[in-house]
N, C-alpha and C positions, 0 to 999 in steps of 0.2 A: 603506542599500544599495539597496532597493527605487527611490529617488528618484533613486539616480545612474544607476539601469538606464532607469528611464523617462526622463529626462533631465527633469522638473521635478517638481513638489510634488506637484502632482494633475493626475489626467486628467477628462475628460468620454467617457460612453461611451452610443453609443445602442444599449440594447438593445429586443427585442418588446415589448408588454405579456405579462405573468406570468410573463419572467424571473427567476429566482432568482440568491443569492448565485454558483452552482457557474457560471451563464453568463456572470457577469461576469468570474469569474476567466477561465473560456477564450478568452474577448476578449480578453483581456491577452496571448496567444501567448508565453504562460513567461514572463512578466516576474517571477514570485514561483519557478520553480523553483529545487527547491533549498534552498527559504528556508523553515522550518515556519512556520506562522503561523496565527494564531487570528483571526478577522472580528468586525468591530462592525457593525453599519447603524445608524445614528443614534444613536452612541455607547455603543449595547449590543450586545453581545457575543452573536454570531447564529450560527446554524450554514448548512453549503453549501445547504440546499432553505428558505431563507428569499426569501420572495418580495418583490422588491422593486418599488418605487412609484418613480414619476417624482419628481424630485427628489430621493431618498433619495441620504444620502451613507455610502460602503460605504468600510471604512476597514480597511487590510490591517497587522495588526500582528506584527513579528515578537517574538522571546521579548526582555523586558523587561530590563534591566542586574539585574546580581545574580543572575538565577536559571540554570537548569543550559545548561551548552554542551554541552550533548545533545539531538540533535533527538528532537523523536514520535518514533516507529516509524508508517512509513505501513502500511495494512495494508486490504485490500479482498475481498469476494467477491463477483464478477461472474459475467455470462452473455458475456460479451466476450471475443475471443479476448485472450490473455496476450503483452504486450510485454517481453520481458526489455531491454532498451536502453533501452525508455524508463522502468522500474523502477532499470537501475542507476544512471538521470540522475538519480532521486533520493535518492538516497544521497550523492550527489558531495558534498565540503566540504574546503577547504584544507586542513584537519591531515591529510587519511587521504595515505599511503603505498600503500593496497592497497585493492582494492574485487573481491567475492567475488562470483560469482552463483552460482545453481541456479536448475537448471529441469528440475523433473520431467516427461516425456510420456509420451502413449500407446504400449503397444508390442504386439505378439503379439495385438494383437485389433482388433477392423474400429473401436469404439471404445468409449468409458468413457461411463458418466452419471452423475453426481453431482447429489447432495440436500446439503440445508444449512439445519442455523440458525442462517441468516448471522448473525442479531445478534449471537448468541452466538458465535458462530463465531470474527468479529472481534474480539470482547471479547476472546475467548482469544489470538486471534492478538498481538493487540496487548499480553498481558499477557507472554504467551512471550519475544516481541520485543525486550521493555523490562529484563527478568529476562537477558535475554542478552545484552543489548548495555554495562548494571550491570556483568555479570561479565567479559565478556572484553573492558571498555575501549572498544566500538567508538562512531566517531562517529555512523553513521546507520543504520536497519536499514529494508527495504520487505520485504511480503509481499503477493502476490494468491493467491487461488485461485479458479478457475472451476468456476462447478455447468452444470449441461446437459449437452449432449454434446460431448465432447470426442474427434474421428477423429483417428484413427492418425497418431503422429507429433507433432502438437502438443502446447503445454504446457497441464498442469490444474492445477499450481504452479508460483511463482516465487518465489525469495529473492535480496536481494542484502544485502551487507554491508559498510561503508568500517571501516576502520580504521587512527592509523598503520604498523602492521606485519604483514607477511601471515600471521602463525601467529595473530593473534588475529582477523582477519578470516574464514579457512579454521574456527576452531573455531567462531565464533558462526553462520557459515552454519549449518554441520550441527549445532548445535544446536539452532538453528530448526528445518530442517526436519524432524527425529527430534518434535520433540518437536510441530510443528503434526499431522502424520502420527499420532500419540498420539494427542493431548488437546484435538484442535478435532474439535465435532459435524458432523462431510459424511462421506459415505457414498457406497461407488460400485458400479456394475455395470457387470459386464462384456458386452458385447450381440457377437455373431460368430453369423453366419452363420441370424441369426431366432433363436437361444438368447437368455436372457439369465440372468445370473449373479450375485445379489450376493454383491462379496466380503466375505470374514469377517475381523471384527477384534479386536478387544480394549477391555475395558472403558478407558475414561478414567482415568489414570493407573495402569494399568498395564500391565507389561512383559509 
């Protein structure tokens, strides 16, 4: 797929020096969206902040014959304002019939700040994701959430969900986000008018 989208085997790409794997993909202008995949640079298996060397060959592999036609769950926490469109472009995949977003924003206050440990954060996200997507069938699942501040009006989360059909699309959304809202470590306050407020929540895994 990748090779009918580029229209040949391989490309040549001129990046900075201390480009990483994540710049070469964006050079690419989506030529992998869509498509989950896992990177090699010189036949080993790299992740996106690996630095690459001139002549390095970066090698985009989607999931293998055999194994599951269910993508990742993409899953992010950023300081970046939140694109719901361009989260639901990655969920897109032939089989879904339906594809579900949410998107939580600021309301009733000048705006939010959020804390995070993202690492963990994402671990959860991602572990939610994949628990949810098992149960109600769906083919792709994305989640972002934003720490910093977040003014009135914009999103501080986004879910999207594809599935063949829309009752299982509608339940994994919101099971997602019940359950990232739960059991992922971010934290937020509320700030109006020189106040600030944190809100109060509930231990990790419980109701």
């Amino acid at each position: 797929m990748l090779r009918e989208r580029a229209g040949a085997p391989e490309v040549t790409l001129d990046l900075p020096e201390g480009a990483r794997v994540r710049d070469a993909l964006d050079s690419l202008a989506g030529l992998a969206e869509g498509i989950p995949l896992v990177m090699a640079v010189n036949r080993e298996y790299a992740d996106a902040e690996r630095v690459l060397d001139s002549g390095d060959e970066l090698a985009l592999i989607p999931p293998v014959s055999g194994g599951s036609t269910r993508a990742a769950p993409w899953v992010r926490v950023s300081a970046e304002p939140l694109s719901l469109d361009g989260l639901a472009a990655r969920v897109g995949d032939p089989r879904a019939g339906a594809v579900v977003t949410f998107s939580g924003v600021t309301r009733e206050v000048e705006r939010l700040e959020y804390e995070a440990y993202a690492e963990m954060a994402e671990e959860r996200m991602a572990a939610i994701a994949a628990e949810a997507a098992e149960r109600h069938g769906l083919c792709a699942v994305a989640v972002e959430h934003r720490v910093g501040q977040v003014p009135l009006s914009e999103a501080s989360v986004i879910v999207a969900a594809s599935a063949p059909h829309r009752g299982e699309a509608f339940a994994g959304a919101r099971e997602i986000i019940d359950r990232v809202k739960a059991e992922a470590p971010i934290w937020k306050k509320e700030v109006e008018g020189g106040e600030e407020r944190w809100v109060e929540g509930t231990e990790p895994g419980r109701s």
